[in-house]
C-alpha positions, 0 to 999 in steps of 0.5 A, a space after each residue: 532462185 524463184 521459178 517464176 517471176 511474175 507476182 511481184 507487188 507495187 510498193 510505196 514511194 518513201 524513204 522509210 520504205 526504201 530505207 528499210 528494203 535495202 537494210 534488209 538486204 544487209 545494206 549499212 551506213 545508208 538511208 533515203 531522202 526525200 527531195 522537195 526542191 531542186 535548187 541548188 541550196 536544197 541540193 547542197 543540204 545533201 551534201 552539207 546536211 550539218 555545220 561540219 559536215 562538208 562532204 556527205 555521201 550522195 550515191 544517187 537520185 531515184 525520180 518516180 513520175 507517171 509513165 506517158 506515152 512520149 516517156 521512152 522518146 523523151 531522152 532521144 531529144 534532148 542533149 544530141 551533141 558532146 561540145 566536140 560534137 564527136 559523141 551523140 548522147 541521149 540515146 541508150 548505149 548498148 554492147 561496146 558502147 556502154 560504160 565499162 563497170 557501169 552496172 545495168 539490167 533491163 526490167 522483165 519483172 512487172 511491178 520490180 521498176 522500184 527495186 531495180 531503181 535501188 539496186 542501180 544506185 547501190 550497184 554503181 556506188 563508188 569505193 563502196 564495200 563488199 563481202 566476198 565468200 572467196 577470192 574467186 568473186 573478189 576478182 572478179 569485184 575487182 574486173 568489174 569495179 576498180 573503185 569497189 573495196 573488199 571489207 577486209 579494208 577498215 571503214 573509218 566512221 562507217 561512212 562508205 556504203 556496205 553492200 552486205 552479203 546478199 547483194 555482194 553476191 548478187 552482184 558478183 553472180 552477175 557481173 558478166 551476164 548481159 543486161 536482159 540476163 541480170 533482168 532476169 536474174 533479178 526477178 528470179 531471185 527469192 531474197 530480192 523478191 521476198 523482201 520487196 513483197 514485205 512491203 505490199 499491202 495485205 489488202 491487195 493480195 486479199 481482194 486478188 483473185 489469181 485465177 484471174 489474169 491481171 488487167 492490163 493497163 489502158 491509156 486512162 490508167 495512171 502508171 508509174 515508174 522508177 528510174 535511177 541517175 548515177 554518177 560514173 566515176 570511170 568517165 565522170 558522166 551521170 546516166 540515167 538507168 532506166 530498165 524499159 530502155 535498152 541500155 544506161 543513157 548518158 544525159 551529161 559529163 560533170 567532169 569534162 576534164 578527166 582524161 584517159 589517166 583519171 579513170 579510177 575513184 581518187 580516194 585522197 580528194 579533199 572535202 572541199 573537191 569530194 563536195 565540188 564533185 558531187 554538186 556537179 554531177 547532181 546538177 546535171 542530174 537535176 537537169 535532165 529530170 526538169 527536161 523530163 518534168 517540162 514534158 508534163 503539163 503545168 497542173 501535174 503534181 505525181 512526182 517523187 524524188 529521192 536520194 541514196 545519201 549517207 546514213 546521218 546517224 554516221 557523221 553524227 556519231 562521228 562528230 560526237 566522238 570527235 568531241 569527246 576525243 577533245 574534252 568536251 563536257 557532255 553538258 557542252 551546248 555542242 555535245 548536247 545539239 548533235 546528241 539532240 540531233 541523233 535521238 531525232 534520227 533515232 526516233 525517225 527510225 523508229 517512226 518509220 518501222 512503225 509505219 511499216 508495220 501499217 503498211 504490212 497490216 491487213 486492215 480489210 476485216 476490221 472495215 467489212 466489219 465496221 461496215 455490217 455494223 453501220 449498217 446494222 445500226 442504220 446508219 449506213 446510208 445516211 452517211 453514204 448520201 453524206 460521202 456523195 455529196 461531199 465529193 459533189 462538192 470537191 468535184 465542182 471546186 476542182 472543175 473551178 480551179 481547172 477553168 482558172 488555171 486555164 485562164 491564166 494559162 
């Protein structure tokens, strides 16, 4: 355990960068997607994301927005009543009322809101499986989530989620602990941290000075948060995970008929059923990010959402040895379509080590450098008088667009 907390870095929203964290954890069959719509055809594209394939894993969303004011109210107004009007919702649950096995950590780590938005969706997956060093800590898997499988069970297609070792004992280390205690648990963690701040940029820890305290942010500062949605299989509700909260919020029942009996994950459900399952709890999720997004103005575009799904190079492989099994020739149009279609995830893996092989590198001295030898040259200040009167420019555009859109308004 790391003895402080407090030097954890921000780090980008992107599916590459999200993707390769958790894979660094040990995590398997499992990647990040970004979402540029909520309607239902690009919803169910997670789901259906290939001809043949009906029932895509979708563990949960992540929504980055900007932090307001209003955002820790915001849940407090919406959805008050069950239709039974016997259970008040919005409001965060804590003690007994919260969801038993439903994991939660409250974030006392600055700069860890995106990490711990992961870790909420990866902790909360159903039937996904875990590694155990001894029987002890797979009873104690077992208290805690009756739908969490053990890897001595054999993964058909490698399509349930792995933990992998790190987070399998993570999770186990802190099945009991108290909200606050798991927050802190998290921030005190060196592999947890250390494979966040792999994903800092070189530069900002360059400029920083850390003799000098942080600058604390001001209303005119533009702050950022993560948050997670997550279905629960236990109640059939989704919940919305949010560490600045005091505990997980339930923002609305994607299976209101489930009673009492039906408390654990049915691992014989059909595809048909598995999809109707997973589209309803990601409509409700859906829902409660448009009430989120309807308290910001109409011109505000800083928002990012991303879902935990399946890692498609599964179902792929899947559907070729599927082919294979039948005779098909290598030379068939469908062996070559879906072997097409996995050399282009293979190279968008590979686009994304590569990006983050940029984002890790320090390109600081190569521009002080670049600059002493504009200036050198003469050059410098012509182009400094070029680079005013350019954003002169787009100032006046936007200044133009702000008044129109007023207008319409």
């Amino acid at each position: 355990m790391a003895s402080s907390n407090d030097d954890w870095c921000t780090i980008e929203s992107d599916p590459g960068v999200f993707t390769s964290l958790i894979e660094s954890f040990g995590t398997q069959n499992v990647e990040f997607a970004e979402l540029w719509s909520l309607d239902d055809d690009s919803l169910l594209q997670l789901i259906r994301p290939m001809e043949g394939v009906e029932n895509a894993a979708v563990h949960g969303l992540i929504f980055l927005f900007k932090w307001q004011s209003s955002s820790s109210s915001d849940a407090e107004d919406v959805n008050k009543e069950e239709e039974g009007g016997n259970v008040e919702r919005g409001k965060a649950l804590v003690g007994d009322d919260c969801p038993e096995g439903l994991f939660f950590a409250k974030q006392v780590t600055h700069n860890a809101c995106a990490t711990q938005a992961i870790l909420s969706v990866l902790f909360n997956a159903p039937n996904s499986i875990i590694e155990t060093d001894d029987d002890d800590n797979a009873d104690n898997n077992a208290d805690t989530n009756a739908a969490t499988s053990k890897t001595t069970d054999d993964d058909k297609n490698g399509r349930k989620l792995i933990l992998g070792n790190t987070l399998s004992n993570f999770k186990s280390f802190t099945s009991h602990f108290p909200p606050d205690l798991r927050g802190e648990a998290i921030g005190s963690s060196d592999d947890i941290r250390t494979a966040h701040n792999s994903f800092g940029r070189a530069e900002d820890a360059f400029l920083s000075d850390p003799s000098k305290a942080k600058r604390a942010a001001t209303d005119d500062d533009d702050v950022f948060h993560f948050i997670a949605y997550v279905p629960h299989e236990k109640d059939g509700c989704v919940y919305e995970l949010d560490g600045l909260q005091a505990g997980p919020i339930r923002v609305g029942s994607y299976r209101p008929e489930i009673g009492d009996e039906n408390t654990t994950t049915d691992e014989n459900n059909n595809d048909s059923s598995a999809t109707a399952s997973d589209m309803d709890w990601i409509r409700v999720a859906r829902n409660a990010i448009q009430t989120r997004l309807a308290n910001y103005s109409s011109t505000e575009i800083k928002f990012n959402l991303m879902a935990m799904v399946q890692d498609k190079r599964t179902y792929l492989t899947e559907r070729l040895n599927a082919l294979a099994a039948i005779g098909v020739e290598e030379s068939d149009p469908n062996m070559l379509a879906v072997r097409s279609e996995l050399h282009s995830e293979e190279e968008k893996r590979a686009g994304w080590a590569s990006e983050n092989e940029r984002r890790r590198h320090n390109y600081l001295p190569f521009c002080v450098e670049y600059l002493r030898a504009l200036a050198g040259s003469g050059k410098f200040e012509g182009l400094v008088e070029k680079a005013r009167e350019s954003v002169g420019e787009k100032r006046k555009r936007a200044e133009a667009w702000k008044k129109e859109v007023g207008k319409q308004g």
